[in-house]
DODO-453983 format. One record per residue (C-alpha): residue number from 1; chain; z, x, y. Coordinates in Angstrom, 3 decimals. Layout:
BEGIN
+-----+-------+----------+----------+----------+
:   n : chain :       c3 :       c1 :       c2 :
+-----+-------+----------+----------+----------+
: NUM :     A :        Z :        X :        Y :
...
+-----+-------+----------+----------+----------+
end
This chain:
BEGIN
+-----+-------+----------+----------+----------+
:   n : chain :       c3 :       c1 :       c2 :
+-----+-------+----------+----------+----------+
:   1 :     A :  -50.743 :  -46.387 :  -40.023 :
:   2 :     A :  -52.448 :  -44.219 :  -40.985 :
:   3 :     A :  -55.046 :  -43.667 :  -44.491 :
:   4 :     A :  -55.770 :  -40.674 :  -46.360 :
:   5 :     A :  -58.621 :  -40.081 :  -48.413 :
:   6 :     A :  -57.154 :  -40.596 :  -51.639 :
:   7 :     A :  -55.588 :  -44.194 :  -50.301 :
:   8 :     A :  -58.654 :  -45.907 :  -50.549 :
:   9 :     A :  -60.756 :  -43.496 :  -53.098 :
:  10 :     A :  -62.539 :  -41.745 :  -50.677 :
:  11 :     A :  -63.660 :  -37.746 :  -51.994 :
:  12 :     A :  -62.309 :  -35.527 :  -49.736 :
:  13 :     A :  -65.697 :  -34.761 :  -48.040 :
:  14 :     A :  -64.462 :  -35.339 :  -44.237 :
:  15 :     A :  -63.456 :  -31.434 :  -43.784 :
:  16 :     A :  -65.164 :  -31.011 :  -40.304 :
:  17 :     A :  -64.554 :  -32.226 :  -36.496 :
:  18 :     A :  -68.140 :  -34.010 :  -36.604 :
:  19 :     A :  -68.627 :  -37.236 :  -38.221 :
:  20 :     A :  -69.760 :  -36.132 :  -41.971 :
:  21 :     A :  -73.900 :  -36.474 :  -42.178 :
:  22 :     A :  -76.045 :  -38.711 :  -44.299 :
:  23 :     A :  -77.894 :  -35.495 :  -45.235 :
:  24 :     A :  -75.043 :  -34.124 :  -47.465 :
:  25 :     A :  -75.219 :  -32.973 :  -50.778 :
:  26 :     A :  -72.638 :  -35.473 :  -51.679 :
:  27 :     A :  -73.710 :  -38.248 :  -53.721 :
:  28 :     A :  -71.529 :  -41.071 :  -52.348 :
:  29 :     A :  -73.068 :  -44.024 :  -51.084 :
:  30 :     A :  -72.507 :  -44.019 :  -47.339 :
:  31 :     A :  -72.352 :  -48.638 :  -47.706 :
:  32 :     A :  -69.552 :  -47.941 :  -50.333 :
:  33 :     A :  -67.501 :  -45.619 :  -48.332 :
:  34 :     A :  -67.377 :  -47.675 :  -45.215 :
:  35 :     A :  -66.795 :  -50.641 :  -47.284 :
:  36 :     A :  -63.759 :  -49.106 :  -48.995 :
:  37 :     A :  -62.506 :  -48.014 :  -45.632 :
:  38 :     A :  -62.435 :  -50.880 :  -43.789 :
:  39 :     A :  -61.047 :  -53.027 :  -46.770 :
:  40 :     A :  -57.839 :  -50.651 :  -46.505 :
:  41 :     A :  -57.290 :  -52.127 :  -43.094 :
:  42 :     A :  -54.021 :  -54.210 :  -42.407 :
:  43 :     A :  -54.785 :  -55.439 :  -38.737 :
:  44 :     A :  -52.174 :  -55.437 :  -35.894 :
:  45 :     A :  -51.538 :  -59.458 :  -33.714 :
:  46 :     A :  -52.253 :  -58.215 :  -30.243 :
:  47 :     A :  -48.180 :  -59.206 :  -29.752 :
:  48 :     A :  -47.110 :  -56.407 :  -31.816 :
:  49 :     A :  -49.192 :  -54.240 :  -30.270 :
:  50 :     A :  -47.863 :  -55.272 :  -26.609 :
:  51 :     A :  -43.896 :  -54.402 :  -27.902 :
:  52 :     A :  -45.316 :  -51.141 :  -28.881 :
:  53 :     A :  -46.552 :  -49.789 :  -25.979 :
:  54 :     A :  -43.698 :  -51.204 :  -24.473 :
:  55 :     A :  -41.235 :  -49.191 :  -26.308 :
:  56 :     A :  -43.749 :  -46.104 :  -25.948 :
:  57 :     A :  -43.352 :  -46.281 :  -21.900 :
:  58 :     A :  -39.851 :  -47.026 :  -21.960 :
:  59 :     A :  -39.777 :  -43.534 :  -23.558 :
:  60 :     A :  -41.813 :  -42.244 :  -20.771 :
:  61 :     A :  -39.308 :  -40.558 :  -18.834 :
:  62 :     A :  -37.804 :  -38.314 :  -21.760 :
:  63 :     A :  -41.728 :  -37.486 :  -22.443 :
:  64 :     A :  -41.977 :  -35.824 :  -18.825 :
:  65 :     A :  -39.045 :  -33.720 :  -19.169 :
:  66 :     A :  -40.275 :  -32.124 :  -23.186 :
:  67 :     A :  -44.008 :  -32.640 :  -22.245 :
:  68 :     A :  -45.071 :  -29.575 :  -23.652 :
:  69 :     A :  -43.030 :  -29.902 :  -26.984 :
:  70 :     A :  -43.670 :  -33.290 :  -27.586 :
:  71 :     A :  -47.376 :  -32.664 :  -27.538 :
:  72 :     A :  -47.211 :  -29.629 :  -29.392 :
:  73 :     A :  -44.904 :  -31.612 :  -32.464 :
:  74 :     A :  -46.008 :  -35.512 :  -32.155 :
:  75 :     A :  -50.148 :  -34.398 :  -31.193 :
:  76 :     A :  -49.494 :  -37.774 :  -28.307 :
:  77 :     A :  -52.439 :  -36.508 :  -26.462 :
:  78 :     A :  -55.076 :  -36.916 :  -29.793 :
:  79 :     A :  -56.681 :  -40.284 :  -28.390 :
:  80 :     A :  -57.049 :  -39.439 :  -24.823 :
:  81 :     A :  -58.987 :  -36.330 :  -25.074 :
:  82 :     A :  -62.494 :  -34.654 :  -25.912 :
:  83 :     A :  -61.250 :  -31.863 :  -28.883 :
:  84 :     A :  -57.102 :  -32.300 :  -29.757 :
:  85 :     A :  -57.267 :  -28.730 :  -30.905 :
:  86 :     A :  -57.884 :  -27.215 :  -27.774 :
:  87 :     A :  -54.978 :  -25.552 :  -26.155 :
:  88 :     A :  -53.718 :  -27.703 :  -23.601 :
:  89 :     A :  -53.527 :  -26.408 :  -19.945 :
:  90 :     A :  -52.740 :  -29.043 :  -17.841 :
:  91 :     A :  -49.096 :  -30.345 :  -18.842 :
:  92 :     A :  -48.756 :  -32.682 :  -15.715 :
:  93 :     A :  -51.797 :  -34.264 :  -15.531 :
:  94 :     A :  -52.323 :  -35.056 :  -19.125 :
:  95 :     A :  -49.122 :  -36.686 :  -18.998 :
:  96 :     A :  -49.120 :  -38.770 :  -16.052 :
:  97 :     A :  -53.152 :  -39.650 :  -17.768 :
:  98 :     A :  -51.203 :  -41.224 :  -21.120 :
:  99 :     A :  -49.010 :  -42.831 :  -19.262 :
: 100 :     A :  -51.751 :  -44.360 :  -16.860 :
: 101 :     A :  -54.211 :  -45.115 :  -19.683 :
: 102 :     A :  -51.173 :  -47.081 :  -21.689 :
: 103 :     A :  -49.997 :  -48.744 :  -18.748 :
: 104 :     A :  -53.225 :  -50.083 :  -17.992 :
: 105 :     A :  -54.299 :  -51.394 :  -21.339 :
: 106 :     A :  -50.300 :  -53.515 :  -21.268 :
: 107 :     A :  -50.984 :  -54.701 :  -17.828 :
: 108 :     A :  -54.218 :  -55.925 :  -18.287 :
: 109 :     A :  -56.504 :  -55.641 :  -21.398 :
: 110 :     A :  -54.067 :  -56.766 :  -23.841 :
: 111 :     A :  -52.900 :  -59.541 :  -21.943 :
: 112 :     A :  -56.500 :  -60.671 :  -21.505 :
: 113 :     A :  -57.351 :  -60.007 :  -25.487 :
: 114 :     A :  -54.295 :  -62.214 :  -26.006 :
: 115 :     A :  -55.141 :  -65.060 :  -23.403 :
: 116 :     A :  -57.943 :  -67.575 :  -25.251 :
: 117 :     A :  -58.590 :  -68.948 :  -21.891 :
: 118 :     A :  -59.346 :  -65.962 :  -19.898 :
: 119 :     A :  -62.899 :  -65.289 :  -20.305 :
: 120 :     A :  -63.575 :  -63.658 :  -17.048 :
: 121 :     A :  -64.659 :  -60.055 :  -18.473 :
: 122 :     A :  -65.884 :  -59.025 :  -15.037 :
: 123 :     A :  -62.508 :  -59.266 :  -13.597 :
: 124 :     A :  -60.668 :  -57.544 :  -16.560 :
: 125 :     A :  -62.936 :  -54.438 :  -16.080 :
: 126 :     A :  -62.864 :  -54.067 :  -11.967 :
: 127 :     A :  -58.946 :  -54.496 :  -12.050 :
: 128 :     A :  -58.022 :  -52.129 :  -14.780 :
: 129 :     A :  -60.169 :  -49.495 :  -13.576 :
: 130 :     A :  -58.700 :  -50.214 :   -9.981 :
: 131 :     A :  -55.237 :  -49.673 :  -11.687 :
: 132 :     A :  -56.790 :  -46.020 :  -12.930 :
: 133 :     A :  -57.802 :  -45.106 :   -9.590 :
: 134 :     A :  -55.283 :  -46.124 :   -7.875 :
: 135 :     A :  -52.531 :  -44.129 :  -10.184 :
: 136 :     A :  -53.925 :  -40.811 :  -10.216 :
: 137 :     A :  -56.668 :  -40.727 :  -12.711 :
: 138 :     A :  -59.866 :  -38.824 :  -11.442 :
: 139 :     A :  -62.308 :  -39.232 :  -14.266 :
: 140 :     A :  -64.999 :  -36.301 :  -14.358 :
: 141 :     A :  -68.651 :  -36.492 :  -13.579 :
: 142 :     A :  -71.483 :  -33.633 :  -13.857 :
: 143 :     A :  -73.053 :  -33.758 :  -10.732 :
: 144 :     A :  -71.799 :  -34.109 :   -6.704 :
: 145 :     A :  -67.789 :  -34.939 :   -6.864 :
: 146 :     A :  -66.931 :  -37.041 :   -3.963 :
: 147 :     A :  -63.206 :  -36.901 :   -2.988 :
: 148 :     A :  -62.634 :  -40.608 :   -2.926 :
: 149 :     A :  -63.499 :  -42.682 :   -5.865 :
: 150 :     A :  -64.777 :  -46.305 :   -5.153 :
: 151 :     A :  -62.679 :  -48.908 :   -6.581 :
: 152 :     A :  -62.830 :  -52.713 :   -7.081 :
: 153 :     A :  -66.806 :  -52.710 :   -7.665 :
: 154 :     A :  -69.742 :  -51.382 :   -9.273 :
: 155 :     A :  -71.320 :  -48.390 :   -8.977 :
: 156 :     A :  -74.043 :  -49.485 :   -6.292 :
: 157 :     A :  -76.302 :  -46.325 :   -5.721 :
: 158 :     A :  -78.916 :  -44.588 :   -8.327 :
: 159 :     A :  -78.023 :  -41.498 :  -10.393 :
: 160 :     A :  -80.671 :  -39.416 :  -10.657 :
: 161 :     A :  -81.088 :  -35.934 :  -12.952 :
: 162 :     A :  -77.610 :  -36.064 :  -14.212 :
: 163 :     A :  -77.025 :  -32.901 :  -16.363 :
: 164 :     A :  -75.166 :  -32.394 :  -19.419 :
: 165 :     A :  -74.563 :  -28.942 :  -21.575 :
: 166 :     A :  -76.218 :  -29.100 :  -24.918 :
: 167 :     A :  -73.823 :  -27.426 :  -26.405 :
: 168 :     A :  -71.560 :  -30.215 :  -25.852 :
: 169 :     A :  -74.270 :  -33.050 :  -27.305 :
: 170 :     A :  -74.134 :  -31.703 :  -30.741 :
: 171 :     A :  -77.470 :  -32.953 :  -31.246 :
: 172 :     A :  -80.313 :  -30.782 :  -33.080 :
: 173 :     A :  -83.279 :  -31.076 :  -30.742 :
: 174 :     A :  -84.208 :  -32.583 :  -26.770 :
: 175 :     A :  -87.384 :  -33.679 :  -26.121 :
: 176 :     A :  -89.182 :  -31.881 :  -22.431 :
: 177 :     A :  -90.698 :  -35.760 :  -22.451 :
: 178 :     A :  -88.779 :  -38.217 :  -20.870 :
: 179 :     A :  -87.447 :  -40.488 :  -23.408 :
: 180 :     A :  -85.160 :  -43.593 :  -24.170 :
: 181 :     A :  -82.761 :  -44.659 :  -26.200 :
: 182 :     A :  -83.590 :  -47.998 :  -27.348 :
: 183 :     A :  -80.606 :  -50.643 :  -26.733 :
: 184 :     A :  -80.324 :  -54.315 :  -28.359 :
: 185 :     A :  -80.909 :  -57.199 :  -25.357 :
: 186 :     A :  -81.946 :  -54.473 :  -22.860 :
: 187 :     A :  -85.345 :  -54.301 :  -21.547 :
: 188 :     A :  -87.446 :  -51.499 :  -21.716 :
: 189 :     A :  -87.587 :  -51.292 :  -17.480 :
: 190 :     A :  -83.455 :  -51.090 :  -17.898 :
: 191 :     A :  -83.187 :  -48.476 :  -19.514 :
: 192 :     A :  -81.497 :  -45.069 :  -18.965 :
: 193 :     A :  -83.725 :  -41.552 :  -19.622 :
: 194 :     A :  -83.224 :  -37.984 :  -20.790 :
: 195 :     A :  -84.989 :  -34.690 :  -21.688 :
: 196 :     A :  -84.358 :  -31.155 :  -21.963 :
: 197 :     A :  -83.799 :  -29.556 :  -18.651 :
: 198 :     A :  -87.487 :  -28.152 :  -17.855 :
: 199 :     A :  -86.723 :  -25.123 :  -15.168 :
: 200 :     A :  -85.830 :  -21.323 :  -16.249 :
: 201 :     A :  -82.609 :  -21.617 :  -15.618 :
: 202 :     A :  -81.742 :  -24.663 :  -17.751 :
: 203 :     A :  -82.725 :  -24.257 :  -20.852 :
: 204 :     A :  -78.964 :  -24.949 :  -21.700 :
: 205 :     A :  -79.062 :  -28.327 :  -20.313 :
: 206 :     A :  -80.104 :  -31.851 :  -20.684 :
: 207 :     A :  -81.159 :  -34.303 :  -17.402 :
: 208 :     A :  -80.025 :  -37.937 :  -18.176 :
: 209 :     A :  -81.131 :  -40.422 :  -15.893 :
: 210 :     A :  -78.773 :  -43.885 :  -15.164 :
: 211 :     A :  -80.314 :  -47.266 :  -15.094 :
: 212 :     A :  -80.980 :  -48.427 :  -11.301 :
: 213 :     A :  -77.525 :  -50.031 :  -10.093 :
: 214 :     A :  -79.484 :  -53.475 :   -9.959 :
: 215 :     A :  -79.344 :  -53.241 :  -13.218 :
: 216 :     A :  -75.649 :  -52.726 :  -13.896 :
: 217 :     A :  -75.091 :  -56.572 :  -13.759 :
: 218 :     A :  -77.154 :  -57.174 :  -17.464 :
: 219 :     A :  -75.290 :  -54.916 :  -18.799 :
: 220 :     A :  -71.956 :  -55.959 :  -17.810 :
: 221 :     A :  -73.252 :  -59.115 :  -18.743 :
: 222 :     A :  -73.862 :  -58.052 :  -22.267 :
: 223 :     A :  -70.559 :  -56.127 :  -22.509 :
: 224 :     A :  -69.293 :  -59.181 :  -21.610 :
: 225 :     A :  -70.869 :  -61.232 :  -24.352 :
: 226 :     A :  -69.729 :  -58.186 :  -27.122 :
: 227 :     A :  -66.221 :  -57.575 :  -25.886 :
: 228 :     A :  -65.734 :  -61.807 :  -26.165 :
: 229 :     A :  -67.201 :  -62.011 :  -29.974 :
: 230 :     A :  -64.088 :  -59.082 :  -30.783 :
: 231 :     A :  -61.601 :  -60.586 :  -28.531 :
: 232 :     A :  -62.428 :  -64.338 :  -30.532 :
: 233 :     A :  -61.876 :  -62.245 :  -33.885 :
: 234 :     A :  -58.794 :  -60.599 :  -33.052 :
: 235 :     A :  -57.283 :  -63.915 :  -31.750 :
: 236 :     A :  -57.815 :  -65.137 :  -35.660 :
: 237 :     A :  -55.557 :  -62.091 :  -36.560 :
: 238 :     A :  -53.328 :  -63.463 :  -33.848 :
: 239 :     A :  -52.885 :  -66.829 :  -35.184 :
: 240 :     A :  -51.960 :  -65.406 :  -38.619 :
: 241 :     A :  -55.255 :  -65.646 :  -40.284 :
: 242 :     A :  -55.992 :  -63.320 :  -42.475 :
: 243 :     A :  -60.072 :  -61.502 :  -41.794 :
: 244 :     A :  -62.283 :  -60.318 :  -44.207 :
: 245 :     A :  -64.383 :  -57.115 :  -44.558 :
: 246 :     A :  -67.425 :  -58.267 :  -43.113 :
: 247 :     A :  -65.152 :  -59.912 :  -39.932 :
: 248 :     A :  -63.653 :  -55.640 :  -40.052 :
: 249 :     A :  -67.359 :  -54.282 :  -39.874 :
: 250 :     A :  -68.846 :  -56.848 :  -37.453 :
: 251 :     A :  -65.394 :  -55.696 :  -34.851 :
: 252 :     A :  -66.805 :  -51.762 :  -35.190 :
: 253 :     A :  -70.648 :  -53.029 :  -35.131 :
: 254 :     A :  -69.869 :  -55.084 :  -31.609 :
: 255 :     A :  -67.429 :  -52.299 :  -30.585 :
: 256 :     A :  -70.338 :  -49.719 :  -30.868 :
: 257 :     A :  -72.629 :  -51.656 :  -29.252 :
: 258 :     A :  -70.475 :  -52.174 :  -26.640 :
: 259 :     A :  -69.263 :  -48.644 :  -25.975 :
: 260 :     A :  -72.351 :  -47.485 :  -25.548 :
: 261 :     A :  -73.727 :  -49.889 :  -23.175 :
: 262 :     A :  -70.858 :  -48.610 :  -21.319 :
: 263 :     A :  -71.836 :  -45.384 :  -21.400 :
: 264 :     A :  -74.886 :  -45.783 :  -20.637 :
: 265 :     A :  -74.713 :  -47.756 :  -17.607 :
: 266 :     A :  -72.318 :  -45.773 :  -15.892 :
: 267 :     A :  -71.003 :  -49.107 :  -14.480 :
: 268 :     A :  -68.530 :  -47.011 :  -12.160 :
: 269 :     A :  -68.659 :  -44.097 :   -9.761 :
: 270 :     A :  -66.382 :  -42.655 :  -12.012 :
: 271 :     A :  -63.603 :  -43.218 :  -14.384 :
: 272 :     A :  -65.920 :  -44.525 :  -17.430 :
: 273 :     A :  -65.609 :  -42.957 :  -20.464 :
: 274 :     A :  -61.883 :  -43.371 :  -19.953 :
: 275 :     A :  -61.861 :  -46.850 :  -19.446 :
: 276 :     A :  -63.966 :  -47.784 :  -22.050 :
: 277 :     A :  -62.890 :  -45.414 :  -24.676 :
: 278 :     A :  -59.056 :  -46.715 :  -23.853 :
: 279 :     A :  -60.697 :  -50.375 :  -24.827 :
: 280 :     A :  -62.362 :  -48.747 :  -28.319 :
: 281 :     A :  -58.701 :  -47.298 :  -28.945 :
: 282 :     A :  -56.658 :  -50.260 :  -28.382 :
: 283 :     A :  -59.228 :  -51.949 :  -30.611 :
: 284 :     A :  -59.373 :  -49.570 :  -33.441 :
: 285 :     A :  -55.212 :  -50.276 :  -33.563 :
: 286 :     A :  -55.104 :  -53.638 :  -33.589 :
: 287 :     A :  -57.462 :  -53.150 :  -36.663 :
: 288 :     A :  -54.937 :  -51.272 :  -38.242 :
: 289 :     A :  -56.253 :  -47.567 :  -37.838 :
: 290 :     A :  -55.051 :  -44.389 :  -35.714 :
: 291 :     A :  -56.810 :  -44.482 :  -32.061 :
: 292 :     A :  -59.470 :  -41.785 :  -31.849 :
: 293 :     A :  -60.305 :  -38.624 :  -29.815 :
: 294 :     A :  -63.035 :  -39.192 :  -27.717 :
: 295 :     A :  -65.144 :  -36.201 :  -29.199 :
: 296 :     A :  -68.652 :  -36.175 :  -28.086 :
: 297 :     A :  -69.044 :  -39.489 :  -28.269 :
: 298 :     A :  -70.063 :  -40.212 :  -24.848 :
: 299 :     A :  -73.231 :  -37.733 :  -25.455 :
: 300 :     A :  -74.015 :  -39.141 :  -27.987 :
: 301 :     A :  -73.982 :  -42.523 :  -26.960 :
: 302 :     A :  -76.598 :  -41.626 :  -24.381 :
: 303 :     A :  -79.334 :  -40.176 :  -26.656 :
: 304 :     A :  -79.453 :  -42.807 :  -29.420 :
: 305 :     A :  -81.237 :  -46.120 :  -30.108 :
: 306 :     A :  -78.528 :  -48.496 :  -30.953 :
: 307 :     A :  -78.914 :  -48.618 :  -34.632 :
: 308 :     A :  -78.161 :  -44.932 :  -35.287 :
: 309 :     A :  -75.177 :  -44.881 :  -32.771 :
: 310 :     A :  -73.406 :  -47.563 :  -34.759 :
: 311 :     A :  -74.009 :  -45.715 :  -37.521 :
: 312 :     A :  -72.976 :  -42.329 :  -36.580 :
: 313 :     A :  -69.616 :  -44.442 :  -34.590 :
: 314 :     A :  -69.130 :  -45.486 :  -38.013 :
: 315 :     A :  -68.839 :  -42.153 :  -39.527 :
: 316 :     A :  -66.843 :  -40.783 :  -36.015 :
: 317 :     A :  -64.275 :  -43.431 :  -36.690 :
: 318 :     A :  -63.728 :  -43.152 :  -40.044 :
: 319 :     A :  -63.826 :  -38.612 :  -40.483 :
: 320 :     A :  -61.481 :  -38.605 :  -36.952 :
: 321 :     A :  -59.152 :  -41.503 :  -38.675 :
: 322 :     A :  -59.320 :  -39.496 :  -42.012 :
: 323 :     A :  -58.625 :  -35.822 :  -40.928 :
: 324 :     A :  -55.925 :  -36.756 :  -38.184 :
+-----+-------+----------+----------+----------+
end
């Protein structure tokens, strides 16, 4: 399904790629907006969404042999990449990466959103990212690229001085200071760092610094508790019973939160950002809305205190739903 702006009395002011800024000179109450938005929703029962996805891979086969025009005419690749309006170059692998990322999220996350007594988050994460691995998906990483990705466990070394292009951030301003964002139920000592990069010749880049891998375990932890408030939600839509509003926004609150505790603690060598994001996606669907691209989210994510990522997820959401 998906809304247009007119559906639910939203002004056409979503007309760029980036999430539409609190600083506008439009008038409309930012509350309202996301209120009227989320009210539109008409959430999917997990079950529905399992048939789906198995009709989509039973399909699989006549995807690989019109790859190119079914992603030209039916835009399939939209939720599993950065910018869906870049040319795309790599036919093969974005294929066999749908297929992977879909796969994955039947095998294993919706059976475990569907399954009350399953609460073992920790398992759910290590075995669908092993399933990622292990069926071709490479993940990206700035930094040293290591020809074998570890599965079936944490990441359990530091990352130190990771860099990322500004340009890609679509942020106004780095600090040369090292700074923080601030997360909710993570201690100061936990947390991840970042500044402008400080020698001659990176001026273009940012240096973002991981939490210690001891740490890795409070955040999973935390993930953990977020990912089990959505899962008990969406198992009320299950049963038949109807949610309100306020059970909509509290899904996309927890789902920020969580999300970016992901990001930030780089809980795996690799292969994050496209586990995580395939968890926001299957999410944002069962909610009743179009899965999204993943944008600069990730960035992002890693350069602000909790409160303003929700916010600006909010926003994300709701101009990438809109537009596409």
């Amino acid at each position: 399904m998906r809304l247009h702006s007119k559906t639910i009395g939203i002004q056409p002011i979503l007309n760029s790629r980036s999430p539409f800024s609190s600083t506008s000179s439009q008038p409309e109450n930012c509350y309202e907006i996301i209120s009227s938005f989320f009210t539109a929703l008409i959430p999917t029962r997990i079950s529905d969404e399992i048939k789906r996805l198995e009709y989509r891979l039973s399909q699989h086969e006549y995807e690989l042999n019109n790859i190119q025009k079914a992603i030209k005419e039916n835009n399939i690749h939209h939720a599993f990449v950065r910018y869906p309006n870049e040319d795309v170059t790599q036919f093969d692998y974005l294929i066999n990466y749908v297929h992977v990322i879909e796969q994955s999220t039947l095998q294993h996350f919706l059976p475990w959103l569907q399954n009350p007594n399953d609460v073992n988050y920790h398992a759910l994460i290590i075995t669908q990212h092993e399933y990622m691995v292990n069926h071709g998906v490479s993940g990206f990483y700035y930094g040293e690229i290591n020809d074998s990705i570890t599965t079936g466990s944490f990441r359990n070394y530091n990352l130190e001085r990771v860099m990322y292009e500004i340009k890609h951030a679509d942020l106004p301003s780095f600090p040369t200071k090292k700074t923080s964002p601030h997360l909710e139920n993570i201690s100061e000592e936990m947390l991840p760092w970042f500044r402008k990069g400080i020698m001659k010749n990176e001026e273009h880049l940012f240096r973002f610094e991981y939490p210690s891998a001891e740490y890795i375990e409070t955040y999973v932890n935390e993930m953990s508790n977020l990912m089990k408030l959505i899962k008990n939600d969406l198992l009320k839509i299950e049963s038949g019973t109807p949610i309100d509003l306020k059970a909509k926004q509290k899904i996309i609150i927890n789902l920020a939160k969580y999300y970016q505790l992901g990001m930030c603690a780089h809980v795996f060598e690799r292969i994050n950002n496209s586990l995580f994001m395939s968890h926001v996606n299957t999410i944002l669907r069962l909610l009743g809305m179009s899965a999204i691209s993943h944008g600069n989210l990730d960035f992002v994510a890693l350069t602000r205190d909790s409160d303003d990522f929700v916010k600006y997820f909010q926003k994300f959401v709701m101009s990438d739903h809109i537009q596409n």
